[in-house]
C-alpha positions as CSV (number, residue, x, y, z in Angstrom):
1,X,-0.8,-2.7,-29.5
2,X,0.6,-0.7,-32.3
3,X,-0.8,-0.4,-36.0
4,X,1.6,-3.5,-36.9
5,X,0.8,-5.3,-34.5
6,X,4.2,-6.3,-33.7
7,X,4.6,-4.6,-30.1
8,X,2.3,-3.9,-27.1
9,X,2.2,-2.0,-24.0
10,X,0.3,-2.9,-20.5
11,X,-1.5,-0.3,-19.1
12,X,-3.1,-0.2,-16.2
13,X,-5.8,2.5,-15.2
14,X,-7.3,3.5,-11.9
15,X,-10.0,5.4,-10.9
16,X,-12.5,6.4,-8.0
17,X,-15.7,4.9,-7.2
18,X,-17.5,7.5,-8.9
19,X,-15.3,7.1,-11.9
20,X,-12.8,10.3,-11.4
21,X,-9.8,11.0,-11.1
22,X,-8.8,9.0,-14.2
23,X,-5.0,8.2,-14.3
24,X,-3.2,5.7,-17.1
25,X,-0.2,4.4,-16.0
26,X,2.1,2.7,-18.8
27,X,3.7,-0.8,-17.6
28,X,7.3,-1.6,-18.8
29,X,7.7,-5.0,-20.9
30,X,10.6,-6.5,-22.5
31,X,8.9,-7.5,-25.3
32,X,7.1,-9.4,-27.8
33,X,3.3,-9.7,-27.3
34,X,2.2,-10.6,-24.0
35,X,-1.6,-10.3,-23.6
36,X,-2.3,-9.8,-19.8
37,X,-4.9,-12.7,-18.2
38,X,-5.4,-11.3,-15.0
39,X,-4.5,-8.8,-12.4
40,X,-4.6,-8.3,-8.4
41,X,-4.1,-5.1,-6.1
42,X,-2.3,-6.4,-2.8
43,X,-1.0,-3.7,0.1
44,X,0.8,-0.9,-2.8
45,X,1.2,-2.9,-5.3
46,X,-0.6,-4.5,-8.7
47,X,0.1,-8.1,-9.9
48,X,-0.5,-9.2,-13.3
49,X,-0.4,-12.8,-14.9
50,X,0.7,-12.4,-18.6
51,X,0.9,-14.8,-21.0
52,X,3.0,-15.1,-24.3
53,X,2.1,-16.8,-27.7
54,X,4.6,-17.8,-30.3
55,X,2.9,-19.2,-33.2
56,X,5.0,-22.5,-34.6
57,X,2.7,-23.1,-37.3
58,X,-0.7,-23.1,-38.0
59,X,-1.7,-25.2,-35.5
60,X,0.3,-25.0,-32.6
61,X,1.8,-22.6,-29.8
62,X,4.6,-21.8,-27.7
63,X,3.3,-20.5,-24.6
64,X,5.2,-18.7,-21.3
65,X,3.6,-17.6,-18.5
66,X,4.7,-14.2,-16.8
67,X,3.9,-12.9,-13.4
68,X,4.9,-9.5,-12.9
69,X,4.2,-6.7,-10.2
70,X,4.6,-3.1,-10.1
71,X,3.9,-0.3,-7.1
72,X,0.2,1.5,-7.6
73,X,2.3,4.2,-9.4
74,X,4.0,2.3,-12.1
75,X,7.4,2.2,-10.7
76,X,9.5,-0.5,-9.2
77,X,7.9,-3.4,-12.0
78,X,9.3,-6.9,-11.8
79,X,8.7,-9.7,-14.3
80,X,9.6,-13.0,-13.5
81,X,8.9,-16.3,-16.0
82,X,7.1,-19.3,-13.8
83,X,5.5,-22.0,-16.9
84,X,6.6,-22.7,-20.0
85,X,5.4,-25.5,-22.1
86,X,6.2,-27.6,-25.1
87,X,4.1,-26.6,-28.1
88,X,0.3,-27.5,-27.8
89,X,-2.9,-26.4,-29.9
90,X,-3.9,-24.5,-27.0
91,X,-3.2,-22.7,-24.0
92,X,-5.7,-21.0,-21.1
93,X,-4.0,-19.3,-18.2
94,X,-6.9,-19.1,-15.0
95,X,-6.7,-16.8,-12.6
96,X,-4.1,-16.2,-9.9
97,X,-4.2,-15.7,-6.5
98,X,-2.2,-14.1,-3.6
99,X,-2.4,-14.7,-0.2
100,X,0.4,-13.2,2.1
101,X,4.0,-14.3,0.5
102,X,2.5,-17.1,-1.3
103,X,0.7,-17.4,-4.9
104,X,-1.5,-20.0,-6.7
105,X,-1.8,-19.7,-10.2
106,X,-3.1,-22.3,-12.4
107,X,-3.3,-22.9,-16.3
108,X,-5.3,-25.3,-19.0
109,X,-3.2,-26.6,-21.9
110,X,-4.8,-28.3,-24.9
111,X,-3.5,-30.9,-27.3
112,X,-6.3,-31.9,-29.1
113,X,-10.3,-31.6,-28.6
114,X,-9.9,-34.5,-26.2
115,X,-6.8,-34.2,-24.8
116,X,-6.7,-30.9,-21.7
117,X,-4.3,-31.1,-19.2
118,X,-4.3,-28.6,-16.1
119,X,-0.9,-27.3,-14.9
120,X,-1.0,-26.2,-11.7
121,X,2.2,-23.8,-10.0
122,X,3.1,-22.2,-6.2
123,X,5.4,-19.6,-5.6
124,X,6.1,-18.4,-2.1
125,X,5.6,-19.8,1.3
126,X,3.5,-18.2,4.6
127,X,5.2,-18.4,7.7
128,X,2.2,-18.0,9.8
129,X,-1.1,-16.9,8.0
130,X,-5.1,-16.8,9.1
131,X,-6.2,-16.4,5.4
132,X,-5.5,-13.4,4.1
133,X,-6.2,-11.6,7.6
134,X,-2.6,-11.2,8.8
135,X,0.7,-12.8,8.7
136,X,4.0,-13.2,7.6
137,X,4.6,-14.1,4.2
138,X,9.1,-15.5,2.5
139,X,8.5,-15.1,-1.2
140,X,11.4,-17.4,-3.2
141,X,13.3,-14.6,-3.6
142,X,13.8,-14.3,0.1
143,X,12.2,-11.1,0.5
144,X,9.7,-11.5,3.7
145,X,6.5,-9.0,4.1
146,X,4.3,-8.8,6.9
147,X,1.0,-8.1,5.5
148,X,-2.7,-7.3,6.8
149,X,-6.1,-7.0,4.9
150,X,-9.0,-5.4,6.2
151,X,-11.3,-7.0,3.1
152,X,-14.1,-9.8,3.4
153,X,-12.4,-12.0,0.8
154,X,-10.0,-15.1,1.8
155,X,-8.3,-15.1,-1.8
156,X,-9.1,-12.2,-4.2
157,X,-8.1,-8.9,-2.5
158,X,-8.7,-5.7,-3.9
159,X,-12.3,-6.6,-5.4
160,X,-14.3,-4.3,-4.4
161,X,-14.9,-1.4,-3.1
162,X,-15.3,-3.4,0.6
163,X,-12.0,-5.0,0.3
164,X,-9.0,-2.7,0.6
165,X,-6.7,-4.9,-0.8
166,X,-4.7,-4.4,2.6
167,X,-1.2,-3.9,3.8
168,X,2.6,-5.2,2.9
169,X,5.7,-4.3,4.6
170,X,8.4,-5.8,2.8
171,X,11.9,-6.2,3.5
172,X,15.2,-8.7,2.0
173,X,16.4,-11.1,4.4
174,X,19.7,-11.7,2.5
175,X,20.6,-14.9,3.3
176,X,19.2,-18.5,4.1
177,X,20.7,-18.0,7.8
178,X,18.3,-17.9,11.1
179,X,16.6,-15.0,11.3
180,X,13.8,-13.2,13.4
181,X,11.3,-12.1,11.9
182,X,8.0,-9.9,13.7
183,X,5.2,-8.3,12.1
184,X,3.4,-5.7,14.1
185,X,-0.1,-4.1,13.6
186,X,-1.1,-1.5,16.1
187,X,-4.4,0.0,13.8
188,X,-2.3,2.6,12.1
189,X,0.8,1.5,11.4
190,X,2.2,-2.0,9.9
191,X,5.6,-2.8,10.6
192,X,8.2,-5.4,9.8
193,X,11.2,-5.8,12.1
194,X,14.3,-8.5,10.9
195,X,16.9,-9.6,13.8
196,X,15.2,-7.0,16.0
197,X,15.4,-4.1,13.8
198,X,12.8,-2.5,12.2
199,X,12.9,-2.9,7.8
200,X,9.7,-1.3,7.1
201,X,6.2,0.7,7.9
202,X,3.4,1.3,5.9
203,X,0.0,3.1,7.2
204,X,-3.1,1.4,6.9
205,X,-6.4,1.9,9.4
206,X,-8.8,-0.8,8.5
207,X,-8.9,-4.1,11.3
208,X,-8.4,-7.0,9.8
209,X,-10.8,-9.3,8.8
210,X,-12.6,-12.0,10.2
211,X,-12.3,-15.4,8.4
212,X,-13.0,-18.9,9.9
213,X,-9.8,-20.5,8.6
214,X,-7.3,-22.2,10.9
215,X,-3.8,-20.4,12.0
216,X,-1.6,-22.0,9.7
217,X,2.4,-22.3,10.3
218,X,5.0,-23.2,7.5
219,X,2.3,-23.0,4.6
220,X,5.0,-23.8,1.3
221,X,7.7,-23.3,3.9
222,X,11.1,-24.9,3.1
223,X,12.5,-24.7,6.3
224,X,12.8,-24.5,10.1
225,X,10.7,-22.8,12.3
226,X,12.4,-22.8,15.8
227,X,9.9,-20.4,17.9
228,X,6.6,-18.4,16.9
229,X,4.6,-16.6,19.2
230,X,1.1,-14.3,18.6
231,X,0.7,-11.4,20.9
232,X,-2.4,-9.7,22.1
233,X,-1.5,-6.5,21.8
234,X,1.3,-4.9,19.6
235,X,4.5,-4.7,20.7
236,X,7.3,-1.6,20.5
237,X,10.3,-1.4,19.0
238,X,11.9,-1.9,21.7
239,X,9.6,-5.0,23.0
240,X,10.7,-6.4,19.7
241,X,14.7,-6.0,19.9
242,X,14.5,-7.0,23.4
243,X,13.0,-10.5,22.5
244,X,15.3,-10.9,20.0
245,X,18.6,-10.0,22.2
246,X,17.3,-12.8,24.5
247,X,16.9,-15.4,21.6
248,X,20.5,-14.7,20.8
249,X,21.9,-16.2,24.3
C-alpha cells in the first residue's frame, strides 16, 4: 500500500527451503484496496482469495470477494468476482480450497454481535476425482485440466515442503457439445488429450498419493457423462485417438 493509502499491490514471494533464492513477484489488480485472505499453489499456478471493503459509513461495509490466479511467474493472472453482499457490520472470508477443477470457499458475515451468518460458494465440477490424487477437473469457464498431486494432503496442496502442490494440464473445450476427454500420467509426463488430440503436457515425477477417499464421478457436474473408463497403465497417443475414433461410430 502506498503512503496515502489509497492504492495497493499484491505481491507474492517465493523462496527455497533454506530461504534463498528470494524472488518478489508483483500481482496485477484493477483496483481499489483488496487485502488478500488467503492463497494456494496448485500444478504452475498460485490462487489467491481477496476481499474488498467499501466503507458506507461508520458502521457498515460493502464487501466483494475475489478469487484470482496467476502462473508461478506472475504472468497469465485472472480475477474473477464470486460473493458480494449487502452492507453488514462485518465481513470474514475463511479459507479456500482446490481440489482438481473444483473450489470451496466459504465466508462469515456479521450484522450485529448476535446475528453471523455463513455464506458458503462452489465453483467448478470434477469429472472423476480420488481426492486430490488424480483426475479430471471442467472449471465454469469450460476450461478442463487433468491434474495429479504427489502431496499427503486431501484439500490444501502446496503446504509443505512434502506436498508438491502437483500437476495441471489445462486445455478450453469450447463449447457445451460431447466431448472426450483423457488424462494420462505415465511418471514423467501429465497429459491432457480433447476428442483424441493431445491439448497439453506438463512434467512432473512424484506418484500420486495415497488417500482413502472413494472414486467419485460427476462431483458439481452439470451434465452427462456417457462412458468413463480407468486404465492400469498409461496409454499413447495413439491408444488415446484410437478410442476415440471408435466412440465416434
Amino acid at each position: 500500500m502506498d503512503k496515502d493509502g489509497k492504492t495497493a499491490e499484491i505481491v507474492t514471494i517465493t523462496m527455497n527451503l533454506n530461504g534463498g533464492d528470494v524472488v518478489r513477484i508483483r500481482r496485477p489488480i484493477s483496483g481499489g484496496l483488496p487485502a488478500v485472505q488467503d492463497l494456494q499453489a496448485v500444478g504452475d499456478r498460485v490462487y489467491y482469495a481477496i476481499a474488498e471493503m467499501e466503507d458506507i459509513d461508520k458502521d457498515l461495509f460493502h464487501a466483494t470477494n475475489w478469487l484470482a490466479s496467476s502462473r508461478r511467474d506472475g504472468s497469465d493472472w485472472r480475477m474473477s468476482k464470486v460473493m458480494e453482499y449487502p452492507p453488514s457490520q462485518g465481513f470474514g472470508y475463511k479459507p479456500f480450497y482446490i481440489v482438481g477443477g473444483k473450489t470451496y470457499y466459504t465466508a462469515i458475515q456479521r450484522y450485529s454481535t448476535k446475528d453471523f451468518r455463513a455464506l458458503l460458494g462452489v465453483d467448478g465440477a470434477n469429472i472423476i476425482s480420488k481426492g486430490s490424487a488424480f483426475g479430471i477437473g471442467l472449471s465454469d469457464g469450460s476450461e478442463v485440466s487433468a491434474f495429479v498431486n504427489g502431496g499427503e494432503d486431501y484439500l490444501c496442496s502446496g503446504e509443505g515442503p512434502i506436498d508438491t502442490a502437483g500437476a495441471l494440464a489445462t486445455g478450453a473445450l469450447g463449447d457445451d457439445t460431447l466431448h472426450q476427454v483423457a488424462g494420462v500420467y505415465d511418471g514423467h509426463w501429465l497429459k491432457l488429450y480433447v476428442d483424441g488430440k493431445l491439448r497439453s503436457t506438463t512434467t512432473y515425477a512424484t506418484s500420486p498419493a495415497h488417500n482413502e477417499f472413494p472414486l467419485l464421478l460427476g462431483d458439481g457436474f452439470v451434465g452427462i457423462l456417457r462412458d468413463v473408463r480407468i486404465f492400469n497403465g498409461p496409454l499413447k497417443d495413439n491408444d488415446v485417438e484410437r478410442l476415440f475414433r471408435h466412440e465416434r461410430r
